[in-house]
C-alpha positions in Angstrom: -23.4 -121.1 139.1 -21.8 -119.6 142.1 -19.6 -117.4 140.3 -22.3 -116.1 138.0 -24.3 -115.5 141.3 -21.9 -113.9 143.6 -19.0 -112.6 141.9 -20.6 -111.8 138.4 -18.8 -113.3 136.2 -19.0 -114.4 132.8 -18.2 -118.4 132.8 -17.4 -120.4 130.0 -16.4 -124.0 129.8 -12.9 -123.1 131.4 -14.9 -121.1 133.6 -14.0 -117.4 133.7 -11.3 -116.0 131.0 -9.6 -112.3 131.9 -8.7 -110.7 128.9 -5.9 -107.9 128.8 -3.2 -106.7 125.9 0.7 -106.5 126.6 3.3 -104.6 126.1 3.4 -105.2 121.8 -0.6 -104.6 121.7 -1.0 -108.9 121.4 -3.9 -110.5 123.1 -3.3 -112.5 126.6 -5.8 -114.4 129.1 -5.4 -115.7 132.1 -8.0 -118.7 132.8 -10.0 -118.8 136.5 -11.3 -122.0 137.3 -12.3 -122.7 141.4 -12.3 -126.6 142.3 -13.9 -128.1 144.4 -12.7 -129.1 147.9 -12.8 -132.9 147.2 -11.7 -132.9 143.6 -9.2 -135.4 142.4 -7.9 -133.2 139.5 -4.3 -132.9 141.3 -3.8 -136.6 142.2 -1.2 -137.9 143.0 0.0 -134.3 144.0 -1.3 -133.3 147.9 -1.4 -129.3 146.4 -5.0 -128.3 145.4 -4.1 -125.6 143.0 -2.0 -124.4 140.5 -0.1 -121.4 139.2 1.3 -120.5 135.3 3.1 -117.3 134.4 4.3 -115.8 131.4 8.0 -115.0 131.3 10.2 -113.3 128.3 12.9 -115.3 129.3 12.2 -119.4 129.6 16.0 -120.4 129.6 17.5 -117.6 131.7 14.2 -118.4 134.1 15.1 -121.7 134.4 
């Protein structure tokens, strides 16, 4: 795999997790997973990637 190859990283089935702890000491990951230029994943949408982030405050976000 390309990532294993170049960038040396562990993959797994999501391919490549990134482990870290917050502020309480709980467990958090953030999953890494390049597509390919042609993928279809996204249909309908035209975007080819997308973006999640944890926030403290959903309702006051939104």
């Amino acid at each position: 795999m390309l990532r294993r190859q170049h960038f040396g990283l562990k993959t797994n089935s999501y391919r490549f997790t990134f482990w870290w702890k917050d502020k309480m000491g709980k467990d958090r990951f953030i999953q890494w997973k390049p597509f390919m230029d042609d993928t279809n994943d996204f249909e309908p949408n035209e975007k080819r990637f997308v973006q999640n982030f944890i926030v403290d405050d959903l309702e006051r976000l939104l």
